[in-house]
TORSE-634493 format. One record per residue: x, y, z of N, C-alpha, C in turn; residue in one letter. Coordinates in steps of 0.05 Angstrom, whole numbers, padded with zeros to 5 digits, always signed. Example, Ala and Ser with C-alpha at 12.3 -4.5 7.8 and 13.67 -1.06 7.14 Angstrom:
// TORSE-634493
+00264-00114+00156+00246-00090+00156+00264-00066+00156A
+00257-00045+00142+00273-00021+00143+00258+00001+00157S
***
This chain:
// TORSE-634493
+00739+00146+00155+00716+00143+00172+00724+00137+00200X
+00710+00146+00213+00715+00135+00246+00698+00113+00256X
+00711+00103+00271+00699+00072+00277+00672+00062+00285X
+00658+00083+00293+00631+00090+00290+00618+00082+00259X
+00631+00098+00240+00620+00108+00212+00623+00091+00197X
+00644+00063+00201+00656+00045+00193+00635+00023+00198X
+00630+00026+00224+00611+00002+00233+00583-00002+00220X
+00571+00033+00220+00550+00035+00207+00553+00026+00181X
+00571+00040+00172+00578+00038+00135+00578-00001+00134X
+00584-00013+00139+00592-00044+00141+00560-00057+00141X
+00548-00040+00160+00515-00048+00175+00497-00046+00153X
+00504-00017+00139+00486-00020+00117+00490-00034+00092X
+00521-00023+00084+00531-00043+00054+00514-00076+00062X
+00524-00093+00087+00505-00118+00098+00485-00114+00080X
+00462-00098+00087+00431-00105+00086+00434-00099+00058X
+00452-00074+00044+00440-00067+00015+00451-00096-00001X
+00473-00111+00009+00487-00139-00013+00460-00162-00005X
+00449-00156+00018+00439-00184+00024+00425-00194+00001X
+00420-00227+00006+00403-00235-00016+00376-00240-00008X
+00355-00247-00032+00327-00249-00031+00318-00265-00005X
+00333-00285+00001+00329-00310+00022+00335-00284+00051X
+00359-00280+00052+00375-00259+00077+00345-00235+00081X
+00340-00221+00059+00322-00209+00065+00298-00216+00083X
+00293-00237+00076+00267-00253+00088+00263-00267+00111X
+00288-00276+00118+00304-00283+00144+00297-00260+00163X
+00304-00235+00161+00311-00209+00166+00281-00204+00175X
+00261-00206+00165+00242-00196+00157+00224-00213+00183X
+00233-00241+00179+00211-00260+00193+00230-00253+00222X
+00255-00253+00228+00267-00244+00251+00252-00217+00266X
+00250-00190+00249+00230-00168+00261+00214-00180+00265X
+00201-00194+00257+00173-00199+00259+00175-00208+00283X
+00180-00233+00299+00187-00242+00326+00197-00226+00344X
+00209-00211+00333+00220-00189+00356+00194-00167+00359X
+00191-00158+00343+00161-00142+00349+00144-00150+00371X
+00135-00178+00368+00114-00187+00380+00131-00193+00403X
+00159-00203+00403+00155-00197+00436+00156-00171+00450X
+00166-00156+00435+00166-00142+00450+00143-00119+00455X
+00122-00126+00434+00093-00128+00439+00079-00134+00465X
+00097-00161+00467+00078-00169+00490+00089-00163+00520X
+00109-00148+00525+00130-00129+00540+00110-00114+00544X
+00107-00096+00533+00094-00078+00527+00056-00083+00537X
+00051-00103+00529+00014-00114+00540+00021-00116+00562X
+00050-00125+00583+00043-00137+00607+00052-00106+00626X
+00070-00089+00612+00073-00060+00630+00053-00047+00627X
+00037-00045+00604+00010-00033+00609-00013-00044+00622X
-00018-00068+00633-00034-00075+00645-00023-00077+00679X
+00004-00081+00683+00012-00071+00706+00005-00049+00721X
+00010-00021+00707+00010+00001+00708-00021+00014+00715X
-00040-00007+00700-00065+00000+00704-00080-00014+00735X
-00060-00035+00738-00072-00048+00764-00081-00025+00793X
-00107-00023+00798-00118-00051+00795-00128-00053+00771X
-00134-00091+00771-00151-00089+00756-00189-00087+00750X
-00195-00071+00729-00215-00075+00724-00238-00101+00733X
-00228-00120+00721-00236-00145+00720-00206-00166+00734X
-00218-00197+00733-00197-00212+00740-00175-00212+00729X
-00151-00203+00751-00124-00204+00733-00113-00224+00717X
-00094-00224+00693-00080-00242+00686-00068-00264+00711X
-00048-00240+00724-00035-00252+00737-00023-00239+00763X
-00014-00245+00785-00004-00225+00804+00019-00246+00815X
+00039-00221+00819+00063-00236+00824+00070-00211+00847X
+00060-00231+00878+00080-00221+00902+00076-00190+00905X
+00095-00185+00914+00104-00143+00912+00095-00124+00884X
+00098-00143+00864+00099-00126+00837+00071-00122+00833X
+00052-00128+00844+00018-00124+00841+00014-00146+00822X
-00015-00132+00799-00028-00143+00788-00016-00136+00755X
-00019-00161+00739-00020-00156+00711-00044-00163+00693X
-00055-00141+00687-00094-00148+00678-00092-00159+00648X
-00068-00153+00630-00073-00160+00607-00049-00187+00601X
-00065-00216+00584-00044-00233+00584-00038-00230+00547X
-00013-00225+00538-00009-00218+00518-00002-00247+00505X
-00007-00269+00512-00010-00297+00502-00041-00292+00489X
-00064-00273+00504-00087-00281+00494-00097-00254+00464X
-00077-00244+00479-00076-00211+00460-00072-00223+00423X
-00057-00233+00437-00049-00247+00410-00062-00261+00389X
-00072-00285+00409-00080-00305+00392-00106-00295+00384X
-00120-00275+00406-00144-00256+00392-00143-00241+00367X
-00122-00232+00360-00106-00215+00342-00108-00238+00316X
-00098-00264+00318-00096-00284+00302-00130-00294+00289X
-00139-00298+00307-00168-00311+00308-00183-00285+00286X
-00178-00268+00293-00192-00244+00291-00187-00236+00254X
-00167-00240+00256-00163-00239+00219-00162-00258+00215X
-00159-00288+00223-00167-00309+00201-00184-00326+00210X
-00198-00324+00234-00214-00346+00251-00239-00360+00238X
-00255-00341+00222-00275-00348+00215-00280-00331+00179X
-00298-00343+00163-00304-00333+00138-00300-00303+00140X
-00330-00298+00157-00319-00268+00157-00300-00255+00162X
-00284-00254+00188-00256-00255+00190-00234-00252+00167X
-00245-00275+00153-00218-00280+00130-00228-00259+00111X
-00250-00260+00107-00259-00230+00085-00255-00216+00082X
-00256-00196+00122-00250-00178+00126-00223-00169+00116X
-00205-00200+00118-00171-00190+00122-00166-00185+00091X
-00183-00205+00076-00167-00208+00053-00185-00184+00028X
-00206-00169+00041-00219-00146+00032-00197-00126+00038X
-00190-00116+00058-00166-00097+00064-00132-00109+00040X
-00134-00128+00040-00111-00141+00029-00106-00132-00001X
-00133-00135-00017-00139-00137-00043-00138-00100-00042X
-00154-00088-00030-00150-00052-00035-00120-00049-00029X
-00104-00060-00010-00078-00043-00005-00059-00060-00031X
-00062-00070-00037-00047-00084-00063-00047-00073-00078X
-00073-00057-00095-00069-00025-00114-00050-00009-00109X
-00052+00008-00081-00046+00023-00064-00014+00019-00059X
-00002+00000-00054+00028-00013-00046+00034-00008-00075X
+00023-00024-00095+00039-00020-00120+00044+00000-00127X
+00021+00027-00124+00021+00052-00140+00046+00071-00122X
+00053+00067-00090+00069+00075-00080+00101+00058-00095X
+00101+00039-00096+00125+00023-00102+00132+00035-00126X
+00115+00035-00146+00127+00049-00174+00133+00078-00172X
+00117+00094-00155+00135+00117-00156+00164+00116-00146X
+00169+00106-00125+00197+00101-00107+00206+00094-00132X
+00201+00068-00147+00221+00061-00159+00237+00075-00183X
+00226+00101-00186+00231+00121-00201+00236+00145-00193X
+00253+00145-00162+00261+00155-00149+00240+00172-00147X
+00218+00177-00147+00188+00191-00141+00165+00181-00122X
+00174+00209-00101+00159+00200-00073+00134+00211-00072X
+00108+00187-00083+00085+00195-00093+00067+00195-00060X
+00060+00216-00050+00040+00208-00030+00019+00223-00034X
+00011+00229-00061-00007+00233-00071-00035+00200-00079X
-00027+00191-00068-00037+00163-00077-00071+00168-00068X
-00074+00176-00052-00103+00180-00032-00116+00188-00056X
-00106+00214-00064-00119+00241-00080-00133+00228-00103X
-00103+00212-00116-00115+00192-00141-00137+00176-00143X
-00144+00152-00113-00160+00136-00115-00179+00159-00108X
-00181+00170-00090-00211+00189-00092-00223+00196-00117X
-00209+00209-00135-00215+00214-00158-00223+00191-00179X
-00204+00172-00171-00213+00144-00190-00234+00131-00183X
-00241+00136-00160-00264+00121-00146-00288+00128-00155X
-00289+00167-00160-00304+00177-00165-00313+00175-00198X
-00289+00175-00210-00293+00173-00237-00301+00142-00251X
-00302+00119-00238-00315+00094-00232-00342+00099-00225X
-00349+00107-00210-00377+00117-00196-00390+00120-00226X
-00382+00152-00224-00406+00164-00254-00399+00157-00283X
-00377+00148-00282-00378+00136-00307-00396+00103-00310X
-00400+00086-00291-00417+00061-00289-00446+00071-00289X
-00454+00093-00272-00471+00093-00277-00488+00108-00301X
-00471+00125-00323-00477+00140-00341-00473+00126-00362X
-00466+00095-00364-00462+00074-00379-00481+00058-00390X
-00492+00056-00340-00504+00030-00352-00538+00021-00364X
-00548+00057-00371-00569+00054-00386-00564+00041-00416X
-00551+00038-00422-00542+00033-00457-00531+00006-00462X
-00526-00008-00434-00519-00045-00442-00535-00056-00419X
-00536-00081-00434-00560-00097-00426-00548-00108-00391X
-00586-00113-00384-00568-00122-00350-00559-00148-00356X
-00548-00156-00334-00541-00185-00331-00520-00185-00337X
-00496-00212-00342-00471-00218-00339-00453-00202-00363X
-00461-00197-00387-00456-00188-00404-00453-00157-00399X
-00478-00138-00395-00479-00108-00382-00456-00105-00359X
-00458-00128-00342-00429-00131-00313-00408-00129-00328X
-00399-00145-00346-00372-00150-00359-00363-00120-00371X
-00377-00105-00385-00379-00086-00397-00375-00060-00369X
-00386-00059-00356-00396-00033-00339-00376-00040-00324X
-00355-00066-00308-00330-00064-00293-00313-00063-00305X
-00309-00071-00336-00283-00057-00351-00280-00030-00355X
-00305-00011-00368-00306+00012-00353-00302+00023-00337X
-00311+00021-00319-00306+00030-00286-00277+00030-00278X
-00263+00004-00288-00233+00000-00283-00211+00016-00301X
-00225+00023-00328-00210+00035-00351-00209+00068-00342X
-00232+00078-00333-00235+00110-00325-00223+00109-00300X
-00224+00094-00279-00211+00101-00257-00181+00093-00263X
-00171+00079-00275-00143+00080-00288-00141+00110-00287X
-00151+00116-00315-00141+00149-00328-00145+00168-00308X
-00165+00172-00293-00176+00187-00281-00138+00189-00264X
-00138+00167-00244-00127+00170-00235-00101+00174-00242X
-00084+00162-00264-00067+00166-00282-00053+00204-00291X
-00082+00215-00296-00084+00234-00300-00077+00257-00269X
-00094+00250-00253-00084+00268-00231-00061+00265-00222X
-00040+00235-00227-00019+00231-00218+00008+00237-00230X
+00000+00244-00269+00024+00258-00284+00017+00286-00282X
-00002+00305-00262+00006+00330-00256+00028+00334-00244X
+00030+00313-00214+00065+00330-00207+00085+00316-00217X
+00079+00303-00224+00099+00291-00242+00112+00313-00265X
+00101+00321-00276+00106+00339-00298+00110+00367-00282X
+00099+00376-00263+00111+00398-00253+00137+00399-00235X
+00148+00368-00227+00165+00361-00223+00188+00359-00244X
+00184+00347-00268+00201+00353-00290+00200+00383-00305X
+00180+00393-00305+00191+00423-00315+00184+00445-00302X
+00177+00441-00272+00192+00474-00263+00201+00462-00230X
+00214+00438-00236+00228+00423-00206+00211+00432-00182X
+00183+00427-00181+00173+00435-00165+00177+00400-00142X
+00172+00411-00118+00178+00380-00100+00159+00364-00097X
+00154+00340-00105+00132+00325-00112+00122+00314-00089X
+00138+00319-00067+00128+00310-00039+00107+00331-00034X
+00113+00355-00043+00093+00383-00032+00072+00383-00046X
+00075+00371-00076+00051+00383-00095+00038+00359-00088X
+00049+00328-00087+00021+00309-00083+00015+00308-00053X
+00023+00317-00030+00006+00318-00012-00016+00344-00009X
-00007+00361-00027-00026+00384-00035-00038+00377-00045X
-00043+00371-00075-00067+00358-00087-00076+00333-00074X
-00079+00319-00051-00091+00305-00033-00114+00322-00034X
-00114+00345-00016-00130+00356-00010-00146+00374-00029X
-00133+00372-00057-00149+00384-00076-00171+00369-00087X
-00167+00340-00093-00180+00316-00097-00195+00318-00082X
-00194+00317-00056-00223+00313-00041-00236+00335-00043X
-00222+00361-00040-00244+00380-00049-00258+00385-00078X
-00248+00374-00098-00263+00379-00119-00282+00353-00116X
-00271+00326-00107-00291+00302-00114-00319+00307-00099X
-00312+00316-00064-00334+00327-00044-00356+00347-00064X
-00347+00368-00073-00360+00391-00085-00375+00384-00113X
-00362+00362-00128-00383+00359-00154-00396+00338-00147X
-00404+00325-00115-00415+00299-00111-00433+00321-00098X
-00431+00333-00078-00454+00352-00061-00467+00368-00086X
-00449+00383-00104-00478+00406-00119-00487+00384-00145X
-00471+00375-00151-00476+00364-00180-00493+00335-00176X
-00475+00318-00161-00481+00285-00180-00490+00271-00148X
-00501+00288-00123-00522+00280-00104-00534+00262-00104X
-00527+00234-00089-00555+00218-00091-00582+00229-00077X
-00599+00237-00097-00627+00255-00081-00634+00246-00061X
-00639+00213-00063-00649+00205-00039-00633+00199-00015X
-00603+00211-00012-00594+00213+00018-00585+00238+00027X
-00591+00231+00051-00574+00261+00067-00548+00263+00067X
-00525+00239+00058-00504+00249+00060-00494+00243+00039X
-00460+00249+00026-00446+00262+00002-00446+00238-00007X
-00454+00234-00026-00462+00203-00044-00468+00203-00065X
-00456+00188-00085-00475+00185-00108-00495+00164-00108X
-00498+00155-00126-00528+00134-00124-00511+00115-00129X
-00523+00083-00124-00510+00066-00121-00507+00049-00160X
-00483+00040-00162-00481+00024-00185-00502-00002-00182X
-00513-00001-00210-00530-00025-00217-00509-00048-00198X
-00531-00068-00186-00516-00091-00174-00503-00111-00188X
-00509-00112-00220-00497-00131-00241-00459-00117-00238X
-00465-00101-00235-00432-00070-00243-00415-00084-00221X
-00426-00097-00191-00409-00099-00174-00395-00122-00166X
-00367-00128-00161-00356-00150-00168-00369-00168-00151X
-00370-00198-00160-00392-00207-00144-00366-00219-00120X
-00388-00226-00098-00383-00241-00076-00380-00277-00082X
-00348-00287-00099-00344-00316-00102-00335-00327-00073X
-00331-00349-00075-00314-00364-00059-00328-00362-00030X
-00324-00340-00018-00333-00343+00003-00352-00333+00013X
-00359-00318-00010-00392-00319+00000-00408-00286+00017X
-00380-00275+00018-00384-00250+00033-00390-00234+00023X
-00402-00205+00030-00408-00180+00012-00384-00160+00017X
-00374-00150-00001-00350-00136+00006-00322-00140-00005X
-00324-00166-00012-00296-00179-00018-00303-00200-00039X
-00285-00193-00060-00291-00205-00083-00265-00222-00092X
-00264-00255-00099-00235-00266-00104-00231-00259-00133X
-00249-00246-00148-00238-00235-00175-00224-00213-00165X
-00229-00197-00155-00200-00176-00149-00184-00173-00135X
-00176-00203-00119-00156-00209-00110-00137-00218-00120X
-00145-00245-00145-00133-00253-00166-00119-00227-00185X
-00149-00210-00187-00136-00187-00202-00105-00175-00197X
-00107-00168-00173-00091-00160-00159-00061-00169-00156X
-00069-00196-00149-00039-00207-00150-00027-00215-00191X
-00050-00219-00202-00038-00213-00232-00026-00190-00235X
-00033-00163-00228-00026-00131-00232+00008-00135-00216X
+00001-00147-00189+00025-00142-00185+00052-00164-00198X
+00042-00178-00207+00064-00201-00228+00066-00183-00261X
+00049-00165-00269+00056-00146-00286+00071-00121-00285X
+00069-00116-00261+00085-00092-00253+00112-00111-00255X
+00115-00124-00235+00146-00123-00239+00153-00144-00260X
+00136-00144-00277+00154-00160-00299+00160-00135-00331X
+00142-00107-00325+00147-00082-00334+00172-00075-00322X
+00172-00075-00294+00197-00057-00287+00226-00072-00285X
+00226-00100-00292+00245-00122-00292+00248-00128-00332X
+00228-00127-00343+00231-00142-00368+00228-00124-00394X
+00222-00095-00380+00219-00079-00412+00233-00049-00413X
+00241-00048-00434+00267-00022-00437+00254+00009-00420X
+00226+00005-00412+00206+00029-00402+00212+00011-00369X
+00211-00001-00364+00215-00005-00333+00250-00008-00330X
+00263-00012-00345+00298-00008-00349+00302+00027-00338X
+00286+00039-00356+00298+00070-00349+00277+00093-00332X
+00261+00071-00327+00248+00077-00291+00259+00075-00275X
+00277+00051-00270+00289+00042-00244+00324+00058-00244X
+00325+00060-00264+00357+00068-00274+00350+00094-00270X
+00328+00110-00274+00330+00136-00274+00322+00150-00235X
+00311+00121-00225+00308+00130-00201+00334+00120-00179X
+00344+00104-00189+00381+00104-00169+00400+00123-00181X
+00403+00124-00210+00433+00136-00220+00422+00156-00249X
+00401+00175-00229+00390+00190-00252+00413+00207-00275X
+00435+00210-00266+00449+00222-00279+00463+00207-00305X
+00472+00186-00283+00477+00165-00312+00461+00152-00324X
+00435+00152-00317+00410+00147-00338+00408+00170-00362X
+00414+00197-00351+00404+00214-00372+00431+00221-00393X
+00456+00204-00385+00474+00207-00397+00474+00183-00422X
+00453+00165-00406+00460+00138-00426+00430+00149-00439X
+00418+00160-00445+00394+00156-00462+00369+00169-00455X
+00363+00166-00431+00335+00163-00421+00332+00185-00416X
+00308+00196-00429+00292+00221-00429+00285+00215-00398X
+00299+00240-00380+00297+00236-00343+00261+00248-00338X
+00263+00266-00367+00228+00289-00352+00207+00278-00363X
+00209+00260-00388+00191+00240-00400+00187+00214-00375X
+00211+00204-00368+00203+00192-00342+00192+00194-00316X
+00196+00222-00317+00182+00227-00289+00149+00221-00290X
+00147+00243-00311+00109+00244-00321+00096+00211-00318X
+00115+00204-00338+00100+00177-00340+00103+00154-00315X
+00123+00154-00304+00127+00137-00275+00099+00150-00256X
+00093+00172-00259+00076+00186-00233+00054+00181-00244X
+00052+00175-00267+00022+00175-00293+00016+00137-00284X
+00034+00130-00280+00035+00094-00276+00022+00093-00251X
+00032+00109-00228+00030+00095-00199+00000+00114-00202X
-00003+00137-00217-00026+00150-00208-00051+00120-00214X
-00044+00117-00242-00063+00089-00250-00063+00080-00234X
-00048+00071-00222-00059+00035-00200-00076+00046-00185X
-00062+00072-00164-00080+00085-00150-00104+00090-00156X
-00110+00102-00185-00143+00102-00187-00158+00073-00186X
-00138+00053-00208-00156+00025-00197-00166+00018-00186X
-00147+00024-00155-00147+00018-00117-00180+00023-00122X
-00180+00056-00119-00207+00071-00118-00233+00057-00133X
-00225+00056-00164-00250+00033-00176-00259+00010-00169X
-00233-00012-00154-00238-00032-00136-00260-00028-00115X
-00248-00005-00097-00263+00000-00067-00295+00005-00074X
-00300+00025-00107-00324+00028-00119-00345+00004-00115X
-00329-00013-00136-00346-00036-00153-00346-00064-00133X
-00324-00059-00112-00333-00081-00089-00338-00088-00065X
-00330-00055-00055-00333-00049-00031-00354-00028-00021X
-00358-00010-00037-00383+00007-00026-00404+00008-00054X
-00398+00006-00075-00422+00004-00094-00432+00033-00101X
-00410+00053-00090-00428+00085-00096-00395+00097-00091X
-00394+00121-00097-00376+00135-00082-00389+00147-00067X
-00370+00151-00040-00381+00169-00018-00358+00182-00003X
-00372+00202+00010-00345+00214+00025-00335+00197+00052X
-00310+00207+00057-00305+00190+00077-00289+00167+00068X
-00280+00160+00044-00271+00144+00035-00236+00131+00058X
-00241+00119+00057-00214+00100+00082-00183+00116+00071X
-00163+00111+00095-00142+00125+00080-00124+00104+00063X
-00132+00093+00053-00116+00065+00036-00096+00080+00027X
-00089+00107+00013-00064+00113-00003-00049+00113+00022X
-00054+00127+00040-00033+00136+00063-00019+00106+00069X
-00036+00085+00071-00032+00062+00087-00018+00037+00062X
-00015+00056+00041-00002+00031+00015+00022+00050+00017X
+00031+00064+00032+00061+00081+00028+00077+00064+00053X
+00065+00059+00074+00069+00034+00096+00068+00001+00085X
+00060-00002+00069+00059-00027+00051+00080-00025+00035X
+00081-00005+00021+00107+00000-00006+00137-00002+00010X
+00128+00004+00034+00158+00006+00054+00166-00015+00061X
+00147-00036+00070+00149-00061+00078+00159-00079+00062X
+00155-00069+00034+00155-00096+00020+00185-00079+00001X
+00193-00062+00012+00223-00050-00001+00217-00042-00033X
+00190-00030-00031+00191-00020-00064+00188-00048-00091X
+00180-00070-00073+00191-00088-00089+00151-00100-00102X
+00146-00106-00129+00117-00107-00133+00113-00128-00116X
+00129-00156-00121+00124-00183-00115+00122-00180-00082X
+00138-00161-00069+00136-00159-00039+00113-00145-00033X
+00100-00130-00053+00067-00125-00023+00059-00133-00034X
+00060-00164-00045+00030-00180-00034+00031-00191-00001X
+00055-00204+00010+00059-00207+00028+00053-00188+00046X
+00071-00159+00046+00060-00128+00058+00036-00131+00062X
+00016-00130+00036-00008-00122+00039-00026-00146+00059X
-00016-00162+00063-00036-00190+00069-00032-00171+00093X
+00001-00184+00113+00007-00168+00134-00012-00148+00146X
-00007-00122+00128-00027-00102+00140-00060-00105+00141X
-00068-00122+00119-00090-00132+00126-00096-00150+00145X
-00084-00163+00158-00092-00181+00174-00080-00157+00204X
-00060-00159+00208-00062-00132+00225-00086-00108+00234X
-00098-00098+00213-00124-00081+00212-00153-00092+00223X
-00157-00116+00207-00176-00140+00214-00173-00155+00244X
-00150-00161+00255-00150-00169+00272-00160-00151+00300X
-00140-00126+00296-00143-00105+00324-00169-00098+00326X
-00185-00102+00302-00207-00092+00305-00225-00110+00332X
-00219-00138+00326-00225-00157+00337-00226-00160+00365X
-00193-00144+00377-00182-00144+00396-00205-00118+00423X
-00210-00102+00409-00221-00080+00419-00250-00092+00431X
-00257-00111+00413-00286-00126+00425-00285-00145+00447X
-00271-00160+00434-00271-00183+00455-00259-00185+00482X
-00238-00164+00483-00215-00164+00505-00215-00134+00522X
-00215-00132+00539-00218-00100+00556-00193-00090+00547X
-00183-00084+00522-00149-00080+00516-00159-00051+00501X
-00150-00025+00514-00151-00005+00508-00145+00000+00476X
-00159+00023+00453-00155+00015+00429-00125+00036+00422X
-00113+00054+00448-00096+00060+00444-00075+00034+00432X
-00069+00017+00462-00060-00003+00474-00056-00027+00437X
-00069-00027+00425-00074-00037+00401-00061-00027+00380X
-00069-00004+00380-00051+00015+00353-00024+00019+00365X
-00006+00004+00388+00013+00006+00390+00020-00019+00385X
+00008-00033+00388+00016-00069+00386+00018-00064+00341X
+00000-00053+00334+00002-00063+00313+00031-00033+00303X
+00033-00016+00308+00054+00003+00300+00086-00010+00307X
+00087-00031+00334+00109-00039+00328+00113-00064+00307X
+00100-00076+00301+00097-00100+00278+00101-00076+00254X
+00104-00060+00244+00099-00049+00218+00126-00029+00225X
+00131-00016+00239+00161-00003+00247+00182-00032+00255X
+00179-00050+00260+00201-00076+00259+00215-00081+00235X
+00193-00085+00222+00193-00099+00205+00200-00080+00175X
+00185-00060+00174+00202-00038+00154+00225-00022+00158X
+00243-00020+00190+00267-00006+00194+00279-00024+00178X
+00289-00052+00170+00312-00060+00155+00307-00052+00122X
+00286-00053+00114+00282-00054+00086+00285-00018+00090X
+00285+00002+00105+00275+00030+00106+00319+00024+00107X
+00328+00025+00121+00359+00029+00133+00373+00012+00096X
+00363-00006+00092+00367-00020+00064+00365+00004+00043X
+00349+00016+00040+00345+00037+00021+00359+00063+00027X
+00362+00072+00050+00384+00093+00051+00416+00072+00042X
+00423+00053+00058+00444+00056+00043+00445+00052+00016X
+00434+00043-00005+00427+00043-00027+00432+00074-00032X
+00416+00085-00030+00416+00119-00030+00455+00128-00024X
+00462+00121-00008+00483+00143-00001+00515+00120-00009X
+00505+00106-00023+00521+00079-00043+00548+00066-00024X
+00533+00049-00005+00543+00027+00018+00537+00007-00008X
+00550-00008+00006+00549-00051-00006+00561-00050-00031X
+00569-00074-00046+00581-00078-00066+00562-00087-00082X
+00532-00087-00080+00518-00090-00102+00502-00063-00109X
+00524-00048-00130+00507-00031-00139+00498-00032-00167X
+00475-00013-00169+00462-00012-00193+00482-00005-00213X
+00475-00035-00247+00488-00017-00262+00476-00002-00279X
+00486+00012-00295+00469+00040-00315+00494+00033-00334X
+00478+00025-00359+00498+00025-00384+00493+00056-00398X
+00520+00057-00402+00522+00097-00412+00516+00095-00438X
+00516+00072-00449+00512+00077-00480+00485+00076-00487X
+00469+00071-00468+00439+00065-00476+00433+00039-00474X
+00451+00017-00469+00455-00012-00479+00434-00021-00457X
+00454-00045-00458+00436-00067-00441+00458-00065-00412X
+00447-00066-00391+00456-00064-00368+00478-00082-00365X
+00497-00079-00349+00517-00114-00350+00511-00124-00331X
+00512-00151-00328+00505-00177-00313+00519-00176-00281X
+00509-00180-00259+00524-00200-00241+00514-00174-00224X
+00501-00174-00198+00489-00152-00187+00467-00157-00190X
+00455-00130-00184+00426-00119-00183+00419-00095-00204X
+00409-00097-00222+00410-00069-00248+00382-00057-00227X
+00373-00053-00204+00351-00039-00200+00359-00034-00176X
+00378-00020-00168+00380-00014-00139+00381-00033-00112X
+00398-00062-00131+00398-00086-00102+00383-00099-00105X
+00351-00101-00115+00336-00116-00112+00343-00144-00135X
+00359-00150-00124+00368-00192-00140+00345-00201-00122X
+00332-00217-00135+00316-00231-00124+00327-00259-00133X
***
């Protein structure tokens, strides 16, 4: 190697040995560096704009005027996702949907399957929540009982539903190697065109003008605890962070999450030691498709109460979560809060502060590019086998051997 390639090679083996603590270090370090240089960034753009609109921040001498103070950018940013009830709702409503969404991306990765089909899924799950609750809930009684009944439903079909759209490329990935990056951002757009098309001719709410179904009985929708808000429910936050303490105790504690993770670092010596590689694929893409429809049944039963078009891009934005948190389940809850409070906040920013909403979606793009280049540079070298903790793969089928990471580094 040349001393360049050496340096790099050293840079990454670093990040892929580091440990759970080093990671996090790493992590809270981007994070500070972002925001300053965030706020670099608030004070050249409000320079540049001088004059100012209104009263400047600040003016210093020859260099003019600086209109934006990125001390206030901030703490607006802060206030804004957690300042008040609603506020916190808002953040922790975004939090609870991208937590589906992060997981259903994380389990594909972790099976070396790059699902960005995630959108397609919850659309479909969302949808199949929709008319399945309401083609239910003539036949059980209203009240707490008919609720209990009509959101296990809703959650069980948007499972499959979505499950189902998600072991298509999966399986056309295992038997005719088609590239699963092509077929699930393709079927993205198949999903919305079939969900749009049997919601407009077929399953129309009559009484609106736009693509809707009718709304789920209000017993069906998860209620508004704790804090009192409409929109955000702490039963499917709880839910949520239970799902994600079952995922990775599937992909850490059972011989089916053993030759997921084994089949997505050292597929070869996975399929040498045992593991059916095309039975894995289906079913890893059949897994993340599930969560993904959940996502969708969630957004149903507690966020809009109908399906409709237009639905938010949450899959796109749980593949930016799944990145953050290094593929890891237990890591987007953190991810997901992050991006929720990020989303919730800028929104905040755009009202209260003359701060352009370009000017915003850059403040929040470098917090989310900071902070995922190490865990993103962590995973290539993983990929191109830097660091001395590599995955092991027992060839006999066995049990993995000790001392390392049996999942691609991730020792927690």
């Amino acid at each position: 190697m040349s001393g360049d390639d050496s340096t790099i090679g050293r840079a990454l083996g670093g990040l892929v040995d580091a440990s759970a603590i080093e990671r996090i270090l790493i992590s809270l370090a981007a994070l500070g560096l972002s925001v300053v240089v965030g706020a670099v960034v608030v004070l050249i753009s409000g320079w540049v704009l001088s004059p100012c609109p209104s009263a400047p921040f600040a003016t210093l001498g020859g260099l003019g005027e600086f209109c934006y103070n990125p001390i206030e950018v901030y703490w607006v940013l802060l206030k804004g996702a957690f300042g008040s009830t609603f506020n916190l709702a808002t953040t922790l409503q975004e939090t609870t949907l991208l937590l589906f969404t992060g997981l259903s991306v994380a389990v594909a990765f972790r099976a070396g399957m790059f699902n960005i089909g995630t959108q397609g899924q919850l659309v479909l799950g969302a949808l199949g929540t929709g008319l399945s609750v309401l083609w239910v809930a003539p036949v059980v009684p209203a009240g707490l009982v008919g609720g209990v009944v009509l959101v296990a439903v809703g959650l069980l079909v948007g499972a499959a539903v979505g499950g189902f759209w998600g072991a298509i490329p999966g399986a056309l990935k295992a038997y005719a190697d088609a590239n699963e990056v092509i077929t699930t951002i393709m079927l993205n757009f198949v999903a919305t065109g079939i969900a749009f098309t049997l919601v407009s001719e077929v399953f129309k709410d009559p009484g609106s003008q736009t693509v809707q179904t009718r709304f789920v009985p209000e017993y069906a929708q998860l209620p508004a605890l704790v804090l009192g808000i409409d929109g955000f429910s702490m039963l499917a936050l709880v839910g949520g962070l239970a799902l994600a303490g079952l995922v990775y105790w599937v992909l850490r504690g059972t011989s089916f999450g053993y030759d997921l993770r084994t089949s997505g670092v050292q597929p070869d010596a996975a399929e040498y030691g045992g593991v059916d590689a095309k039975k894995t694929m289906v079913s890893s893409m059949a897994l993340s498709g599930a969560l993904g429809g959940v996502g969708g049944a969630v957004y149903v039963l507690m966020v809009a109460g109908q399906w409709q078009s237009g639905i938010p891009s949450l899959g796109f934005d749980g593949i930016t979560v799944s990145i953050l948190a290094g593929n890891n389940p237990i890591g987007v809850v953190p991810a997901a809060l992050l991006f929720g409070a990020l989303k919730g906040g800028s929104l905040v920013i755009e009202f209260d502060l003359a701060v352009p909403q370009q000017l915003v979606g850059v403040l929040r793009g470098l917090v989310i590019l900071f902070v995922a280049m190490p865990e993103f540079f962590r995973m290539a070298g993983i990929r191109y086998g830097y660091g001395d903790d590599e995955p092991a793969v027992a060839t006999d089928g066995g049990t993995p051997r000790m001392g390392g990471a049996d999942d691609g580094g991730d020792s927690e």
